[in-house]
N, C-alpha and C positions, 0 to 999 in steps of 0.2 A: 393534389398531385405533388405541392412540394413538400409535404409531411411525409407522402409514402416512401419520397428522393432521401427524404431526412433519415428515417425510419431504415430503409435500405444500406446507408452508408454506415450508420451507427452499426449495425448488425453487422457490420463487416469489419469494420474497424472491429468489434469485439473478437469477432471471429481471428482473426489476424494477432491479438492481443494474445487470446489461448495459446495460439499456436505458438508464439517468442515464452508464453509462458513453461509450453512442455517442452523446450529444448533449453532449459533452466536448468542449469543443477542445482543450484540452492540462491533461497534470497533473505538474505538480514534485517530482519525490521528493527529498528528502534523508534520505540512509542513510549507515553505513559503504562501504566498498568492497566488504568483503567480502558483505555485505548484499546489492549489487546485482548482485556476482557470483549471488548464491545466486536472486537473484531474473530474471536474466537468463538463468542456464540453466535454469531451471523452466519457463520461459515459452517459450525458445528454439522450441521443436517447435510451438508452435502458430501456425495459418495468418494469424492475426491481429495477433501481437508481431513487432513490426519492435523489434529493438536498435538505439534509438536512438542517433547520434553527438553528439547535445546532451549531453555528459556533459563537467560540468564540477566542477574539485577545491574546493570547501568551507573546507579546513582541518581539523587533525588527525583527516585520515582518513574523511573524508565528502566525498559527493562528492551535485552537484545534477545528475538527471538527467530531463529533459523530454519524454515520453512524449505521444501522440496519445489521442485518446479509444479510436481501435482498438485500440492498442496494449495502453491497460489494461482493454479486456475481455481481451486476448489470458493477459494477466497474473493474473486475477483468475480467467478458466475453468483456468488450471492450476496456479494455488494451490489452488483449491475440490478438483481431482483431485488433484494431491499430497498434499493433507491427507486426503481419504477414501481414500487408495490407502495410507496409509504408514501405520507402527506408532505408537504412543505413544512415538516417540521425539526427536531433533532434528530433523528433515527436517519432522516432523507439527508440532513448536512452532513452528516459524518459519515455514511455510504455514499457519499455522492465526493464526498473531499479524500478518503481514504482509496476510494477507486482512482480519481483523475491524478494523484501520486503516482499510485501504482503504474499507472496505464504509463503518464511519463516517462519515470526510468526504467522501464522496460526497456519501452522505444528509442529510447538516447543513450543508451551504454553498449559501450564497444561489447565485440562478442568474444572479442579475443583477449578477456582479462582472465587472470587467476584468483583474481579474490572472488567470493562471492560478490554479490550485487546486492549495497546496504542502502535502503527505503528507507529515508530519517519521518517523520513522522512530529516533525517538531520545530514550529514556524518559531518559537522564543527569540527574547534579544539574546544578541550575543555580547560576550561581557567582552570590554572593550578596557585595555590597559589607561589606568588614568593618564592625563598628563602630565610629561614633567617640564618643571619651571627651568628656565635657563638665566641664567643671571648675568648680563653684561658687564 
């Protein structure tokens, strides 16, 4: 019974996800390359993911690519399937880590901004100014 409660809430909560997704005008990834490869043929097969030609290089290896709101429902229903179709292995980490991103700042960004809404993709350190010595 509490699998089916389980099962029931997730499918809504997705449900709910699509829906912030098609009233999206555009969302900004920044990822790896290869990130967006993994992400672009995931999505490839679905009626709703256009692979975007806004794809633009970053720097060391990331690249900023600007998707439509159709596009990341397109993105988002075949991550949700890659992740419940795949093993516990890498295909299921990275559908399963690139979705709960998504799903996030979806959910937490004001509706009333003008910028797009940019999905970083990139847990790295961040470079931190060294210290300076102060001499008494």
């Amino acid at each position: 019974m509490e699998r089916l409660r389980r099962e029931a809430r997730e499918q809504s909560d997705h449900g709910a996800l699509l829906l912030t997704a098609a009233v999206t005008g555009r969302v900004a990834l920044i990822c790896h390359r290869e990130a967006w490869d993994f992400l672009a043929d995931c999505a490839s097969e679905n009626e709703h993911f256009c692979k975007t030609t806004e794809v633009c290089d970053e720097g060391e290896g990331r690249i900023r690519a600007v998707l439509s709101g159709r596009s990341v429902i397109g993105l988002l229903i075949a991550l949700r399937h890659t992740h419940s179709t795949s093993s516990m292995e890498g295909t299921w980490a990275l559908a399963s880590a690139f979705y709960r991103r998504l799903a996030e700042d979806l959910t937490t960004t004001s509706r009333h901004g003008t910028q797009p809404l940019t999905v970083i993709f990139d847990d790295g350190i961040h470079d931190r100014a060294p210290a300076t010595e102060t001499s008494a």
